[in-house]
C-alpha positions in Angstrom: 49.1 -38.8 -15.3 50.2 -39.4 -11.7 50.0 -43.3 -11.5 49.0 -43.2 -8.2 45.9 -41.6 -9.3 45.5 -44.4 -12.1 42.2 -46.3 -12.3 42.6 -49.2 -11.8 46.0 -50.3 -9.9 47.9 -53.6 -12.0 47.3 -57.5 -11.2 49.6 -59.2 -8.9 47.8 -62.6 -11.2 46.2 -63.1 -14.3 42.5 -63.6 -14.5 41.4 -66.8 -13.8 40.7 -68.9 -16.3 41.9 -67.0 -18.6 43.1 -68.7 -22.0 44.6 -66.3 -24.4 47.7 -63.8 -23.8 45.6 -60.6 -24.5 43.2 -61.5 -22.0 45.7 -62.6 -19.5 48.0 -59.3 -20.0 45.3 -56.6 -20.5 43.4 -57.6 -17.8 46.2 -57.7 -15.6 47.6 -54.7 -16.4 44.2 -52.9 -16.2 43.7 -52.3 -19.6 40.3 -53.7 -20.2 37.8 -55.3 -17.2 35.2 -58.2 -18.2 31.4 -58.0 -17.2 30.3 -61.1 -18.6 31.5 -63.8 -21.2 32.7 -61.9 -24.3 31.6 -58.2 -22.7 34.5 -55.8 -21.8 35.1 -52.3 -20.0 38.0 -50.5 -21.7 39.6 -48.9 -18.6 41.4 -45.9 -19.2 44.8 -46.9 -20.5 42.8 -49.5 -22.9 40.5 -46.5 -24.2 43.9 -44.1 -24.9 45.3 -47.2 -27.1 42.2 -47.7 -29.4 41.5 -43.8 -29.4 44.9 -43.6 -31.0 44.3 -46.9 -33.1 40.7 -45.1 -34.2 42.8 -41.7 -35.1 45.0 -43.6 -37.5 42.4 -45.0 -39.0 40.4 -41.6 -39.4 43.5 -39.7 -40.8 43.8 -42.7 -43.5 40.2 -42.9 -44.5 40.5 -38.7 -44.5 43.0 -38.6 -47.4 40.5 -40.9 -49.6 37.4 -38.3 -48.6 35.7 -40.4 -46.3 33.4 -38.5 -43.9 32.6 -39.8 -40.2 29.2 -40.5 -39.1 27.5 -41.9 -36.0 24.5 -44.4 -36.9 22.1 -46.2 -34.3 22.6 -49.2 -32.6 18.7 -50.7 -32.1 17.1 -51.7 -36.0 13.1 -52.3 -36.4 12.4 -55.4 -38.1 11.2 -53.8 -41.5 14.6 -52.4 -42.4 16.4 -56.3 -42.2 13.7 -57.8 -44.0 14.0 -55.5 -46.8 17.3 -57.7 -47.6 15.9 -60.7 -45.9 18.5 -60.7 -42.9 16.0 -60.4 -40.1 15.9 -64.3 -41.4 19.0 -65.2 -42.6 21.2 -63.4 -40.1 19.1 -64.5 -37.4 22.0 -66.7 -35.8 24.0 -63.9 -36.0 21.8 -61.0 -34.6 20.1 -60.0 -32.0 16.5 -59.7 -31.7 14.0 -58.4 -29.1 10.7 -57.2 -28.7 9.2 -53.7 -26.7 6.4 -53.2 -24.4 4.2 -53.2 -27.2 5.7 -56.4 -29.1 7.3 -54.3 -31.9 10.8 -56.7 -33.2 14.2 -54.4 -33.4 17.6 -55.6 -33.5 20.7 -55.0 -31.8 23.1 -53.3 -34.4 25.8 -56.3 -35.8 26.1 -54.3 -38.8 24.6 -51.4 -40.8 24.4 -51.7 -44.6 21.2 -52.0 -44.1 21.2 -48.7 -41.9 23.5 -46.9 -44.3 21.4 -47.8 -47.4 18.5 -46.4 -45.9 20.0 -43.4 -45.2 21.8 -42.7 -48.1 18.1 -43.0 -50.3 16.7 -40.2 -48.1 19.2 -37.8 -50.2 20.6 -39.3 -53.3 19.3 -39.1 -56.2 21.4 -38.8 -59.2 25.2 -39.4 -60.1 26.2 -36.4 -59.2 25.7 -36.9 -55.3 27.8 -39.9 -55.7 30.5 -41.0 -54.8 29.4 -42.0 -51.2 31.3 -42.9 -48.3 30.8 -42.9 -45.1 32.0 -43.9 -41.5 31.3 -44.7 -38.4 33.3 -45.9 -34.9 30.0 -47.8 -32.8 28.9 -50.6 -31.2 28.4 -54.4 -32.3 26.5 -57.3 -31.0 27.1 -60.6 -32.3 25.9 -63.5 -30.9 28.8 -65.3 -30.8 28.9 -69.0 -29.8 32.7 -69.0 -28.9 32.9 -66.0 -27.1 36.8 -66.3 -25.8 40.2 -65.7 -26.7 40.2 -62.1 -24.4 38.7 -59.2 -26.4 39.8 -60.7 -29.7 36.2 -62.7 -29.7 33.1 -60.8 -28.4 29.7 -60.6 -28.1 29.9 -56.3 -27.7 32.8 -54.8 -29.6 34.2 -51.6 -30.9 34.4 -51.3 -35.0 35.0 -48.9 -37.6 32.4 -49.8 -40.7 32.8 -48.0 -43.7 30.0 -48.0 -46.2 30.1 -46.9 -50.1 27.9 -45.9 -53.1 29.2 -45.4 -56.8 27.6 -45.1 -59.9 29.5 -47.9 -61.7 31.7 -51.0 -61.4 34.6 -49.2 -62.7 34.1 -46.7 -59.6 33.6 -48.5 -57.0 36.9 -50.6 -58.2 38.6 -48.0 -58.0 37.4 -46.8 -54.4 37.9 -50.4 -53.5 41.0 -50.3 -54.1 41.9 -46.7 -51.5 40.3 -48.7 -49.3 42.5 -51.2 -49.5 45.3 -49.1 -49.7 44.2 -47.2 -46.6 43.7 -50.4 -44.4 47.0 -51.1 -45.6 48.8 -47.6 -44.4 47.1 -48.1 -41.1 48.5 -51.2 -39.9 51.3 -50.5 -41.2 50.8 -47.5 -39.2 50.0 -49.2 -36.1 53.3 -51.4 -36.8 51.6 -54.4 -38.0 53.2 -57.9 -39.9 50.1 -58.5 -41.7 48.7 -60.3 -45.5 45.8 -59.3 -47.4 44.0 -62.3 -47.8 41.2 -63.4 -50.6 38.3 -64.5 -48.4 34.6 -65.8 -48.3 32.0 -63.4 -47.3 29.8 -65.2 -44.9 26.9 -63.9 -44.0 28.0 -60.6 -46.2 28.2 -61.6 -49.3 28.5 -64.6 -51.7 31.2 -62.8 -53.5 35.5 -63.4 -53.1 36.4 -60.8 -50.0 39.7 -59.6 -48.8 40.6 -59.9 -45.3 43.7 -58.3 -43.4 45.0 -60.8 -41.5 48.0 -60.0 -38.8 50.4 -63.2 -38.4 50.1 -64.6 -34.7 51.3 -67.7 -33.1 47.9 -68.1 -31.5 45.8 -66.8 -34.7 42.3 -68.7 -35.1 42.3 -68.3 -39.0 45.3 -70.0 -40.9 46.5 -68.4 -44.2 48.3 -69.6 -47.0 51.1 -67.1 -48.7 53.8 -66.8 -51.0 57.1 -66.1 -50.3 57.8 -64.0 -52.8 54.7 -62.2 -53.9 52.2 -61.0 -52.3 49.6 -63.7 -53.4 47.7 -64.7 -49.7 44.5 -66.1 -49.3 42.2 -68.1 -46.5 42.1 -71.2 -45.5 38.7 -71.8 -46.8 39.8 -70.9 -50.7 42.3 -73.8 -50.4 39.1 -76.3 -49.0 37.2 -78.0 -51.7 33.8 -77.7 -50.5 33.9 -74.2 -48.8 33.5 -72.6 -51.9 32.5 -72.5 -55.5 35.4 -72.2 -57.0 38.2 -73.5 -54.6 42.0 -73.2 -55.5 43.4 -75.6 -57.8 45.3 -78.2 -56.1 48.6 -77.2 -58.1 48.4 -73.9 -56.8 48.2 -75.5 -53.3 51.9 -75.9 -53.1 53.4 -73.3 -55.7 51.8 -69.2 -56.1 49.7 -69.3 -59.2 50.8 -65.8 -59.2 55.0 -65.7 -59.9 55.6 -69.6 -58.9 57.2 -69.1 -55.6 57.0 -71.6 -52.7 53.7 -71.0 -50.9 54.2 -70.9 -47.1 51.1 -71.2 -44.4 50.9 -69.5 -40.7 48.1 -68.9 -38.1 46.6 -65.0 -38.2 44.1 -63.1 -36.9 41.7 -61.3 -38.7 41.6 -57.4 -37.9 40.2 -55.5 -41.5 37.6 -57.0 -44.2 36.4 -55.2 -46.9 33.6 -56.5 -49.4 32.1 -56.1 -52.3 28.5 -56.4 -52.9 27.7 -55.0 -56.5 23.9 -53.4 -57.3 22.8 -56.7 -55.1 21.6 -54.6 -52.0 20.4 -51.6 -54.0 17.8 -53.8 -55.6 17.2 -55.3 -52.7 16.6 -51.6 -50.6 15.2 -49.7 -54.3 18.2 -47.3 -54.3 18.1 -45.7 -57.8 19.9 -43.0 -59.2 19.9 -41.0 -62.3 23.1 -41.6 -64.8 24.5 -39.3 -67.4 22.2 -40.2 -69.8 18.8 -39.5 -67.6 18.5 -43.4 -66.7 17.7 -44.8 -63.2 20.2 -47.3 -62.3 21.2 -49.1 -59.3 24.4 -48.0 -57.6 27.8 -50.5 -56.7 27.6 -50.6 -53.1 30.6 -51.7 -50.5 31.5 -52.6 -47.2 34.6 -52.4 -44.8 35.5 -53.0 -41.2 38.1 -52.7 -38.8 37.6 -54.1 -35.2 39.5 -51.6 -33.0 39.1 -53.3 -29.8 40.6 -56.2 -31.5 43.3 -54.7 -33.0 44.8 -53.7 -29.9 44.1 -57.3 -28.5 45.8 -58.4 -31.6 48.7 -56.2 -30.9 49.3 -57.8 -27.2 49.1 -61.3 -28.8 51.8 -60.5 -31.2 53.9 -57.9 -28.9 54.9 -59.1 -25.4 57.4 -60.8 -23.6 57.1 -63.4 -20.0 57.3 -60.1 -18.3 54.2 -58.3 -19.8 53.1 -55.8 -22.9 55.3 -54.0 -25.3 53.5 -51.0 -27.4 54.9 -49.1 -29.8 54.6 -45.5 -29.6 51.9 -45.3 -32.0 49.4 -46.9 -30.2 50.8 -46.6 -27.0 48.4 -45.6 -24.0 51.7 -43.0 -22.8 54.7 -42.5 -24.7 57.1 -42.4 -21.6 56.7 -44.4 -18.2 58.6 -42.3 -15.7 59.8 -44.2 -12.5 61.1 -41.9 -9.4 62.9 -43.7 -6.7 64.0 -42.1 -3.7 65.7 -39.3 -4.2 64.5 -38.6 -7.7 63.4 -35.5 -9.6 60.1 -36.9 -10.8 58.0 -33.7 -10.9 60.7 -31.5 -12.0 61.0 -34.1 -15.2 57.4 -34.6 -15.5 56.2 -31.2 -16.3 59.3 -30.9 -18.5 58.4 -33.8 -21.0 54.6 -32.6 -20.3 55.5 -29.1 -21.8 57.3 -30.7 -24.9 53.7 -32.9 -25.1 54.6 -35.9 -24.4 52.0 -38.0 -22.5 53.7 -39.0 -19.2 53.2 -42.2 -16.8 54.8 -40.7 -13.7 55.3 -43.3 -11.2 54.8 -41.2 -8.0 53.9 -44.5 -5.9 55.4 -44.9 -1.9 56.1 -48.8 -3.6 59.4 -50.7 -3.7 61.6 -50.2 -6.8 61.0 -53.9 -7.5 57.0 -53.9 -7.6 57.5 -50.5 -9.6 59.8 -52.3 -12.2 57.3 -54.9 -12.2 54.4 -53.0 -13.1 56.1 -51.0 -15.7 57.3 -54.1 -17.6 53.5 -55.4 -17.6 52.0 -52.1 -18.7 54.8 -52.4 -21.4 54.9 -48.3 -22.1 57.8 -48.4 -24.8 60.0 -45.7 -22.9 61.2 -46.2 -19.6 62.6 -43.3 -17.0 64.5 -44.2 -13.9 64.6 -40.9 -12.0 66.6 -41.4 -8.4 69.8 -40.7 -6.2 71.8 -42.2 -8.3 70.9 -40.8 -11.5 70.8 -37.5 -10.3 70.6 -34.8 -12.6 70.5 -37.2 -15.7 67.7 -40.2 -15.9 68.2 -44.1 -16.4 66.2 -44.6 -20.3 65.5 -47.9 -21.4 63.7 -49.6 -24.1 61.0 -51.9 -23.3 61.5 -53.5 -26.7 65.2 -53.8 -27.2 66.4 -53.4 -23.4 68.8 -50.9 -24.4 69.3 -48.4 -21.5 71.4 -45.1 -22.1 72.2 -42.3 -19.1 71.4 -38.7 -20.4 69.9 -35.7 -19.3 66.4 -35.2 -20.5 67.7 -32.1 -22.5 69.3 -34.5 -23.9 66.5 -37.5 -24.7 64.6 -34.7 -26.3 67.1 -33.9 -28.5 67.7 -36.9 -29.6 64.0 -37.7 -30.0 63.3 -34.8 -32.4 
């Protein structure tokens, strides 16, 4: 990509107003553009970074035999009520009426959507296990709709939903997931905890949460050192929940007795359990082994992806701008020509070895293109001038190390 031809050119200054360091540096660097209070535009570098975030995430939930689905966004009334969350999520969702006063709902999540589907063409244990996915749209109405693209009111997630024919399944299951939320962050290059959690307006029963260690996290967790025992603040308060932590276990890991330590987080993964309770609810039935109708375990699990790459900013930059990794990276070289440079000679070289290229072919000072380079925060560098010649300037936007080779050589060494 010629980055003269990039839409849209970088920020001389932040957004006003602006609070958190995602919003600040993805804005600026013209990875995302806000229409309204927690409403965003992923521009076209921010749409290449949670592409690549929502490809991890499909190659994990691939090798456990998920399959991807795209579900609707607007609900009628009847489906929520079925559970009673027309009601009970009301605070959550929202709700509007047609030109002929029929209720529907904008989609903040789909059990309810999935269940309904799923009893259209089950019918006995041998259609199950299910499990299915979906990237979409949510709409929450959410009261504190900041922090950048961490906190919105529109927002991209992956929800996966599941069916199984017993407890002992669906544990099981429960457990890939977790395993394949795991393997994606780490993936994605991720310090993160899996957290016991409350279900809010999911479930009553304990949840897990991934939960990515931040400076400016919302959520604080509580963790031991030497296990991997982690759970949420609100299993360590008293009245939160039914059966809170014990206060010993406040300071020592009930789990191998090692010193518990606590940190702020952000949330980017849940997954929940929700036993035969929606089933009933929705009439689901299925016919065992043994020719009875049961009610099948059903789960639930999301990943925000526009949140994980704000996530990744708040934990990954510098005072200068962004630093990606390659994995999630919206290019995996930024090449720079100065005067007297062999920019287009090196472009279509890397472009032939398929690497996705940031060519700088701007009539801009060296300064402003240094500048713009560190904000974007590509994690490869190429200086490409007079000086260099016939070899290029490579440096590290993480470490700052810079090394002088040909590209012949860079390749090499890359492979």
């Amino acid at each position: 990509m010629r980055q003269s031809q990039l839409f849209p050119k970088t920020r001389r200054e932040p957004p006003k107003g602006a609070e958190s360091v995602n919003h600040k540096l993805l804005v600026q660097a013209g990875f995302i553009d806000q229409l309204m209070t927690g409403s965003w535009t992923l521009l076209p570098m921010g749409q290449k970074v949670v592409t690549k975030v929502s490809n991890i995430i499909r190659e994990e939930l691939g090798n456990i035999s998920c399959q991807e689905i795209l579900m609707p966004l607007l609900h009628p009334k009847s489906i929520w009520n079925e559970t009673g969350r027309w009601d009970s999520a009301s605070e959550v969702m929202y709700q509007l009426k047609d030109a002929r006063n029929k209720d529907y709902a904008l989609s903040f999540t789909h059990e309810e959507i999935f269940l309904d589907l799923s009893r259209k063409y089950i019918n006995s244990y041998m259609d199950l296990p299910l499990a299915l996915y979906h990237f979409s749209t949510k709409f929450r109405q959410e009261l504190r709709a900041k922090s950048g693209i961490l906190r919105g009111r529109e927002f991209l997630m992956k929800d996966l939903y599941s069916l199984h024919e017993d407890g002992e399944d669906f544990s099981n299951f429960y457990e890939q997931v977790k395993e394949a939320y795991a393997n994606s962050f780490k993936r994605m290059g991720f310090e993160f905890k899996i957290t016991e959690a409350g279900g809010g307006v999911f479930t009553d029963n304990i949840t897990h949460e991934f939960q990515v260690l931040a400076d400016g996290g919302e959520d604080l967790v509580y963790f031991c050192e030497g296990c991997e025992w982690a759970v949420n603040k609100e299993m360590f308060d008293d009245d939160s929940v039914k059966n809170p932590l014990p206060e010993t276990a406040k300071k020592v890991c009930p789990e191998c007795g090692g010193r518990v330590k606590s940190a702020r987080s952000i949330e980017v993964g849940n997954i929940f359990s929700f036993g035969t309770y929606y089933s009933e609810k929705m009439g689901i039935k299925v016919t065992d082994k043994n020719g009875r109708k049961i009610y099948p375990y059903f789960g639930s699990y999301g990943i925000g992806t526009t949140r994980v790459m704000g996530t990744w900013v708040e934990v990954s930059h510098d005072a200068r701008g962004i630093i990606w990794n390659e994995a999630i990276s919206p290019f995996g070289v930024h090449l720079v020509e100065l005067p007297g440079g062999k920019g287009e000679e090196i472009y279509g070289k890397l472009r032939g070895e398929g690497i996705d290229v940031l060519w700088d072919d701007r009539g801009v000072s060296a300064g402003e293109k240094f500048a713009d380079a560190d904000l974007i925060g590509i994690p490869v560098r190429m200086v490409s001038s007079a000086k260099t010649g016939t070899k290029i300037e490579v440096k590290a936007r993480g470490s700052g190390k810079v090394e002088t080779l040909t590209v012949s050589e860079w390749l090499r060494k890359r492979k």
